[in-house]
C-alpha positions as CSV (number, residue, x, y, z in Angstrom):
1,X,108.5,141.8,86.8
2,X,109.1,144.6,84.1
3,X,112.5,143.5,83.5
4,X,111.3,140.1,83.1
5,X,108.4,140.8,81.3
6,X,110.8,142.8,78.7
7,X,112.8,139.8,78.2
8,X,109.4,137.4,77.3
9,X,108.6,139.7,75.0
10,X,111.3,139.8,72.9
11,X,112.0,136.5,73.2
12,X,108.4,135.5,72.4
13,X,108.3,137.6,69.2
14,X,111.6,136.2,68.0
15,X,110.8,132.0,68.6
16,X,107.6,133.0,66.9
17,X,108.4,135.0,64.1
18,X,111.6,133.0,62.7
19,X,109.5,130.2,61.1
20,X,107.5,132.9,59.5
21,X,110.8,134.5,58.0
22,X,112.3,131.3,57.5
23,X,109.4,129.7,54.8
24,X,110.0,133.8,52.9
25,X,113.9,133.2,53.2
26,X,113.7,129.5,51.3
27,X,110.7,130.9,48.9
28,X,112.9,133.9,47.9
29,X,116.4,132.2,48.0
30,X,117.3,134.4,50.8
31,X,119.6,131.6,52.2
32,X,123.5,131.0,52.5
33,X,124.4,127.9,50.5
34,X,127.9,126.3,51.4
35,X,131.8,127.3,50.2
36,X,135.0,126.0,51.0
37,X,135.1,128.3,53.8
38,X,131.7,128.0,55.0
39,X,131.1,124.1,55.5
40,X,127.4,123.7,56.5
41,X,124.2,121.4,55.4
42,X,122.8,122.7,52.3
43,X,121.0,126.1,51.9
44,X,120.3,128.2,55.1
45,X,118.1,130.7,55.6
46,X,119.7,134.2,56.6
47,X,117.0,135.8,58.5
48,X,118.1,135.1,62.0
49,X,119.2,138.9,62.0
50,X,115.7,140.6,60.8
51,X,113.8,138.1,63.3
52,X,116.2,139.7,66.2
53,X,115.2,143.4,64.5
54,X,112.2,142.8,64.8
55,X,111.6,141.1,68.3
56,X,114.2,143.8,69.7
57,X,112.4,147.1,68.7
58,X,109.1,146.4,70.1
59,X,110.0,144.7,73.3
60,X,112.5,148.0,73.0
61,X,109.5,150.6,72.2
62,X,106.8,149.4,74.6
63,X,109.7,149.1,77.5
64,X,111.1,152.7,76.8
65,X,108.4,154.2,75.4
66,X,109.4,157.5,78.2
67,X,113.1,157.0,77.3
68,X,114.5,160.8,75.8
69,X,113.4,161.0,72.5
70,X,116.9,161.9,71.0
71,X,118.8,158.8,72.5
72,X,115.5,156.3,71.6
73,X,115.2,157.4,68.3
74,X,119.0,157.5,67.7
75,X,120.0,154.0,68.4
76,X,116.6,152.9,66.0
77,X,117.7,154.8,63.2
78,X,121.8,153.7,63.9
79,X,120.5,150.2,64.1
80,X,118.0,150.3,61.5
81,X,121.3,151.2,59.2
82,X,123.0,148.3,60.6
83,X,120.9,145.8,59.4
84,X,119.5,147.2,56.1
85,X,123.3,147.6,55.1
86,X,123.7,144.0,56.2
87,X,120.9,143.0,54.6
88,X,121.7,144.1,51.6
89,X,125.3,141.8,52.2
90,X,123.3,138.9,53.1
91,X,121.5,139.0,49.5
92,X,125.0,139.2,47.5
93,X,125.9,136.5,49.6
94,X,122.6,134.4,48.6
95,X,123.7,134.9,44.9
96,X,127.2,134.2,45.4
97,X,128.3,137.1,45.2
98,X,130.6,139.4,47.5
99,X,129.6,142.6,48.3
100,X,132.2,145.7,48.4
101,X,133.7,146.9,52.1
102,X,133.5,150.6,51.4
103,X,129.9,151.3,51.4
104,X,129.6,148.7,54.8
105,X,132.2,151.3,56.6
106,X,130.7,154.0,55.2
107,X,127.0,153.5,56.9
108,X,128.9,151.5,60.3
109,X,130.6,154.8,60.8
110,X,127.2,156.9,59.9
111,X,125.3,155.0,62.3
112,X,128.0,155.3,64.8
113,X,127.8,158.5,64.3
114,X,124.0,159.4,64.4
115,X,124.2,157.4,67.6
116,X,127.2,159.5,69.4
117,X,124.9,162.5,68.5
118,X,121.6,161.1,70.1
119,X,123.3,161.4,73.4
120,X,124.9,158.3,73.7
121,X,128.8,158.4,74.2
122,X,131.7,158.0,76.1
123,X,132.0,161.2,78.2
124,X,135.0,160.9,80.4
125,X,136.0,159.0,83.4
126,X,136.9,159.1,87.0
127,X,140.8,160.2,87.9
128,X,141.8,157.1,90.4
129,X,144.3,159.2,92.4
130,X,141.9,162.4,92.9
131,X,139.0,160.9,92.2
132,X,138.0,163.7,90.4
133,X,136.1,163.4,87.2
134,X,138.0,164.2,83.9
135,X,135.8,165.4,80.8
136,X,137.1,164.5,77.5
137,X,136.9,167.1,74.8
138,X,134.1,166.6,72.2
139,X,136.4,165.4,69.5
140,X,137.9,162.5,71.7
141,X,134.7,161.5,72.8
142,X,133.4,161.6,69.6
143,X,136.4,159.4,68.4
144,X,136.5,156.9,71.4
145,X,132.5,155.9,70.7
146,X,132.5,156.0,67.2
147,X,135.8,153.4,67.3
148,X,134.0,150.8,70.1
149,X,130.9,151.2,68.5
150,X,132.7,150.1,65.0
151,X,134.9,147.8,66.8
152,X,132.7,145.5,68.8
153,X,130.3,145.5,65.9
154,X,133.0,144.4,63.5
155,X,134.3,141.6,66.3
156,X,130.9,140.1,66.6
157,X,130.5,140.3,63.2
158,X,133.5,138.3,62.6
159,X,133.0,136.0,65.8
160,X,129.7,134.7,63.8
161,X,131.4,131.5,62.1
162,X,130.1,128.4,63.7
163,X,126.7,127.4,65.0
164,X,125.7,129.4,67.8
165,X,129.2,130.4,68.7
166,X,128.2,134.3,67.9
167,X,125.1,134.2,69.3
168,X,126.7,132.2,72.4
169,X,128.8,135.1,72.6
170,X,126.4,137.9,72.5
171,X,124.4,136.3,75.0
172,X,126.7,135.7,77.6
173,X,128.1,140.2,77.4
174,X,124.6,140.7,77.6
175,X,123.5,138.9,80.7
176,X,127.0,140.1,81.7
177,X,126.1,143.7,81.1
178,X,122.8,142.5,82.9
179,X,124.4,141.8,85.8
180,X,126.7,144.6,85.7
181,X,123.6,147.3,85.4
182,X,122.2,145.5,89.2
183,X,125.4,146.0,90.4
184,X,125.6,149.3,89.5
185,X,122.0,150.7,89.5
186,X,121.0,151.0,86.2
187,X,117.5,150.0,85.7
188,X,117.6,150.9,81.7
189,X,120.8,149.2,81.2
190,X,119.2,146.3,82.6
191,X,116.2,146.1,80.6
192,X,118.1,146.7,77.4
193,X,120.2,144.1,78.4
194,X,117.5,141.4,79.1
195,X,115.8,142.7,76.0
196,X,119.2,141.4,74.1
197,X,119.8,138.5,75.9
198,X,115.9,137.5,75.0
199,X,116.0,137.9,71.4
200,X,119.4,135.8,71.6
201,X,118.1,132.9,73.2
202,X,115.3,133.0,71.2
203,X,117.5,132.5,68.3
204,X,120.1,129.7,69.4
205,X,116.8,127.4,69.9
206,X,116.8,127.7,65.8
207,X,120.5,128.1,65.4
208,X,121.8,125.7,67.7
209,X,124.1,122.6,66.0
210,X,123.4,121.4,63.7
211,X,121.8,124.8,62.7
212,X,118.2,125.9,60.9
213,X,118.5,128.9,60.5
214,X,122.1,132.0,60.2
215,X,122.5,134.9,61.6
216,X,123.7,136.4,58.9
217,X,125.9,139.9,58.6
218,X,122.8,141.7,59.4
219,X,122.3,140.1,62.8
220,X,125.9,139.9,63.7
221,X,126.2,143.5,62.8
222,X,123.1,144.2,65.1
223,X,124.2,142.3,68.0
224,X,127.6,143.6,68.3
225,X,125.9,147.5,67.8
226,X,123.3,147.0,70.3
227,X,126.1,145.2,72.6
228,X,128.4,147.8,72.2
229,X,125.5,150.5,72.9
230,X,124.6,149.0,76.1
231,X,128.3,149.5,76.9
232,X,128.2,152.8,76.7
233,X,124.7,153.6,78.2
234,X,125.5,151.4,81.2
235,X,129.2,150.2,82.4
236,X,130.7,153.3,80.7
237,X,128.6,155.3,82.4
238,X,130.1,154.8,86.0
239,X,133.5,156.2,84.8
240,X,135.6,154.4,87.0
241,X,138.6,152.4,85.7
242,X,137.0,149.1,86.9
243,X,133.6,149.6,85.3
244,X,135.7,150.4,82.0
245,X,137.2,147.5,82.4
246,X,133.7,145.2,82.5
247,X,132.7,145.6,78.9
248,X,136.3,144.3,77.7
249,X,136.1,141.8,79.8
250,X,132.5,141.0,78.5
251,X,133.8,140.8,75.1
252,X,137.2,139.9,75.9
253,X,137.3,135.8,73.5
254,X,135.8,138.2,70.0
255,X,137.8,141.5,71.1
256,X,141.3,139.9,71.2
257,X,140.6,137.1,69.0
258,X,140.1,139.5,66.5
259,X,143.2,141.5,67.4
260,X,145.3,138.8,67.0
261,X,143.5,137.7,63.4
262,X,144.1,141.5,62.1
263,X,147.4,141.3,63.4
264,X,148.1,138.0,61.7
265,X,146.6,139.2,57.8
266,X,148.7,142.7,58.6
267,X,151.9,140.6,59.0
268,X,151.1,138.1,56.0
269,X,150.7,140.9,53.7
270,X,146.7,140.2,53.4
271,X,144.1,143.0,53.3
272,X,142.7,143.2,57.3
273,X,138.9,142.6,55.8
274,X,140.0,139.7,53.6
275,X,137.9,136.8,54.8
276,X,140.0,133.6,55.9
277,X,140.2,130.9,58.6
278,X,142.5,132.7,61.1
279,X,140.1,133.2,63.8
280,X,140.2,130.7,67.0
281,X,137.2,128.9,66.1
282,X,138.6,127.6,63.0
283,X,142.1,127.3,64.3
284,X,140.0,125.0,67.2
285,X,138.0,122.5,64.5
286,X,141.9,122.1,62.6
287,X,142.8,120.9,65.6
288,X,140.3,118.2,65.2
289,X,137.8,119.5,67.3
290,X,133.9,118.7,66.5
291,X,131.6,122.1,66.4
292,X,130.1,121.2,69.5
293,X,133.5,121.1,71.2
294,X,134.4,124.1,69.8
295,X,131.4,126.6,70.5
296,X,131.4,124.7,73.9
297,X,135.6,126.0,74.5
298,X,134.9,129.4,73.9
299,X,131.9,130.1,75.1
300,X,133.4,128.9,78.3
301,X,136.2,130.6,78.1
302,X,134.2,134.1,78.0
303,X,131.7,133.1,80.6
304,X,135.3,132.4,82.8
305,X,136.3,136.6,82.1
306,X,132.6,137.3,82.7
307,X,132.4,135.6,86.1
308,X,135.8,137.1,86.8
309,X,134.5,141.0,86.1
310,X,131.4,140.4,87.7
311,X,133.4,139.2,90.8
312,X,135.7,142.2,90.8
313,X,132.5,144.1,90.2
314,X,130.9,143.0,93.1
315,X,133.8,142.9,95.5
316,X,134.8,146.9,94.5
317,X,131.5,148.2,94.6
């Protein structure tokens, strides 16, 4: 009932609070208006990500309010980062206006960072011929959770370009994760999990096609850091090369999407964070695909490599 209970919470705040940010977003031009790249109806608000700040951190507080101080604290502060860096993208973007990479890598990495030193990291793993437990050196662990930390932000980030396709996404690693922390035995890994998957939900009511309300870079960077937190906290935790493997496969349609896409810019000369149309979801709607069908393929395809880990998950353990 705790678990559950975590996961109404969060998800109440969020339904509840969005209409409240939405009326502030429209009275203070807070909202995305259309491009040639981004085809939508008319101005939309961008304050899908604060309402999932908001909703997460006190469903998040009141569940681990006994949690170690360090590790609590950490991931509030890293996250906090997150979305006031991407808030501060969102407004450029609400007066057309784009604003510069350096300073978003610089406080990614920074958050990353304060994060890995709150006690949350990738430690090692489990040697599958000895079965004896190998202990990275600090500076590898270091550099491993600082890069998926970055990484799966950045791929969620870059996964948010159709109506509920990110948040699709997200929601489907999380209850994967969820799944993966009863399989394994990880009562806070589950809870932040259903936490997640709670505010998530809550948002696709709002975001859904045709949608009310975006995301934003602020919410798509917060997703992808608190996804790729849970990560660490839970399936990386087990250090075996299968449970590795669950997080990829969790995030597998945005991780090698976005492979591919940095791939294709490196080969065509263009700058890696150079926004275009090269990821699946706009390769999908060329091939005359509607939205719907789109968001519908993919998020199908990465509930297939969900049910598939959780399988193997279950089967091995």
């Amino acid at each position: 009932m705790n678990y559950l209970l975590a996961m109404i919470i969060a998800f109440s705040i969020v339904y509840f609070i969005i209409p409240i940010l939405m009326k502030m977003s429209f009275k203070y031009n807070f909202t995305d208006k259309p491009t040639k790249r981004k085809i939508h109806r008319g101005e939309t608000p961008l304050c899908g990500g604060m309402a999932m700040y908001i909703g997460f951190f006190i469903a998040y507080f009141i569940s681990f309010w006994n949690h170690p101080f360090d590790e609590k604290y950490g991931i509030f502060i890293g996250a906090t980062l997150i979305v006031g860096i991407g808030l501060v993208d969102d407004y450029y973007k609400s007066i057309g206006k784009e604003f510069g990479i350096m300073p978003r890598l610089i406080v990614q990495l920074f958050a990353a960072t304060i994060v890995f030193f709150s006690g949350v990291s990738f430690n090692g793993f489990t040697n599958p011929f000895t079965e004896a437990y190998v202990s990275l050196p600090i500076l590898v662990q270091y550099i491993l959770t600082v890069t998926w930390i970055f990484g799966v932000t950045t791929v969620i980030n870059w996964s948010d370009g159709m109506d509920g396709l990110a948040g699709g996404l997200s929601f489907i690693s999380a209850m994967t994760f969820a799944a993966t922390a009863v399989v394994l035995a990880q009562p806070p890994s589950l809870i932040f999990s259903l936490i997640t998957a709670g505010c998530v939900l809550a948002f696709l009511l709002y975001n859904k096609y045709p949608a009310k309300i975006f995301m934003g870079d602020s919410g798509a960077n917060f997703l992808g850091f608190i996804l790729s937190i849970i990560a660490l906290d839970g399936a990386f935790k087990q250090a075996t090369i299968l449970s590795l493997l669950i997080p990829i496969l969790a995030l597998a349609v945005p991780i090698f999407d976005n492979i591919f896409v940095i791939f294709k810019r490196f080969s065509e000369g263009k700058p890696v964070y150079q926004a275009d149309r090269s990821q699946i979801h706009y390769r999908l709607q060329e091939k005359g695909l509607t939205t719907t069908e789109v968001v519908t393929s993919i998020t199908l395809i990465s509930l297939t490599f969900s049910i598939i880990s959780i399988i193997i998950l279950i089967i091995k353990f």
